[in-house]
Structure formats: C-alpha cells, structure tokens
C-alpha positions as CSV (number, residue, x, y, z in Angstrom):
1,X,17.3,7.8,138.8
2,X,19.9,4.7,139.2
3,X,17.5,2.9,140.5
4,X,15.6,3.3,136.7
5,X,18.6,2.5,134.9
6,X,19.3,-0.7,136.8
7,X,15.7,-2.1,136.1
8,X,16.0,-2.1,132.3
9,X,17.8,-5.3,130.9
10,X,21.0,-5.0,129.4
11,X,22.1,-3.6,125.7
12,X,23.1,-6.1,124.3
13,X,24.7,-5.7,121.0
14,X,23.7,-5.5,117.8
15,X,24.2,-8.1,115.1
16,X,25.8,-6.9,112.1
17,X,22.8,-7.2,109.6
18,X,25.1,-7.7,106.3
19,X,26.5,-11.3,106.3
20,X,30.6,-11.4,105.7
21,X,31.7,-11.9,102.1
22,X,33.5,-15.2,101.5
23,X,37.0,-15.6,100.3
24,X,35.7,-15.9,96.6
25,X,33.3,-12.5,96.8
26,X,36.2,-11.0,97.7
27,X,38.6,-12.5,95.5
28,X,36.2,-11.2,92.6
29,X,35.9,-8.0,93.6
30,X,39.7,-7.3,94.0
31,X,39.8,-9.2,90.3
32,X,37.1,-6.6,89.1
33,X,38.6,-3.6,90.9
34,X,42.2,-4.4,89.3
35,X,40.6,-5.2,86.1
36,X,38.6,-2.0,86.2
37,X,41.8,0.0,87.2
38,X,43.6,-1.1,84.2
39,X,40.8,-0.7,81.9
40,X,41.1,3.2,83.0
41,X,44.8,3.2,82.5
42,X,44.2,1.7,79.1
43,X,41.6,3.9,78.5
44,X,43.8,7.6,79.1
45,X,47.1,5.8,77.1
46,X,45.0,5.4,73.6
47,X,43.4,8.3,73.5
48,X,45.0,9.6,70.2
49,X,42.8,9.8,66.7
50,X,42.7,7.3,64.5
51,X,40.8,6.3,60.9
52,X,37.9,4.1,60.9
53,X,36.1,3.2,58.5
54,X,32.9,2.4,59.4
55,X,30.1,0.9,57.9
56,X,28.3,4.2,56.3
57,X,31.1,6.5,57.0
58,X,34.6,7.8,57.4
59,X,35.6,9.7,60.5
60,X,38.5,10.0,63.1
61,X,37.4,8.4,66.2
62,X,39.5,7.9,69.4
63,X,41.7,4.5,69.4
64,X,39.8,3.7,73.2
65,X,36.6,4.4,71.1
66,X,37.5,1.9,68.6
67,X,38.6,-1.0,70.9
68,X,35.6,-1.0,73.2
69,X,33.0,-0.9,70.4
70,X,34.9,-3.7,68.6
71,X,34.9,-5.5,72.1
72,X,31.2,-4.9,72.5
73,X,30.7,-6.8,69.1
74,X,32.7,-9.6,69.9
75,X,31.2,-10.3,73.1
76,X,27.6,-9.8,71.7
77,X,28.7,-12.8,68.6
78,X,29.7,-15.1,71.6
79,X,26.7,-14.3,73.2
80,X,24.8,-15.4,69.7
81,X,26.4,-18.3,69.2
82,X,26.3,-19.6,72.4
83,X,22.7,-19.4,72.7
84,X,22.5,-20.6,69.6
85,X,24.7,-23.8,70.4
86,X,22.4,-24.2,73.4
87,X,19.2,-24.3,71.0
88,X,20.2,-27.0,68.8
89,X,21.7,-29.0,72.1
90,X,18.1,-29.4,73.3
C-alpha cells in the first residue's frame, strides 16, 4: 500500500480560480457598502408621514417614500438629457 501512494505524482495545489480584486474594486465596494449603510440609516430616521401632493391625488406617504421617488426622477431627467446632449453632439 505505500508503495501505491509513492507512485502517484504529487498534489500540487490548486490555483485560486477567482482573480484578486484591485485596490479600486475594492475601494468601490467599501464606497458602495458605506453608501448603502447610510442609505438604511436614512431610510429608518424619516420614516414619519408626510403630505404629498401628487399629480392625481392627495395622500400621506412616508418622507423616505417621497425622497427616493423624487430621486428616481431626477436621475431619470439626467439620464434624458444626457442622451439627448449626446444626440445632437453627433
């Protein structure tokens, strides 16, 4: 039985199969991690009632509520008019 185990070649050992993550992957995902955190934190602070007034209706809607779907419009204008700016570039 040793004499098996000394005819098979040696383990040698395994490469890792994911590459490492540079400086600046890691560096973004500690950004988006503390970003995310605080997001959360800013999330469970404003979570009181306010008035909207939205386009078809009146209602009491959480402030976090408010905030993220007034976010969410912003970013999709920039979107627009960046796009559009890039049109009329080319």
């Amino acid at each position: 039985m040793l004499t098996a185990m000394a005819d098979q070649p040696e383990a040698q050992p395994v490469a890792d199969a994911k590459p490492k993550r540079s400086q600046r992957d890691q560096n973004r995902l500690i950004g988006a991690a503390v970003a995310a955190a605080l997001l959360i934190a800013f999330a469970l602070v404003n979570t009181e009632k306010v008035k909207v007034d939205w386009i078809v209706t009146s209602k009491h809607s959480p402030l976090i509520v408010v905030i993220v779907v007034s976010a969410a419009i912003g970013a999709l204008g920039d979107r627009f008019m960046v796009i559009r700016a890039r049109r009329k570039k080319s």
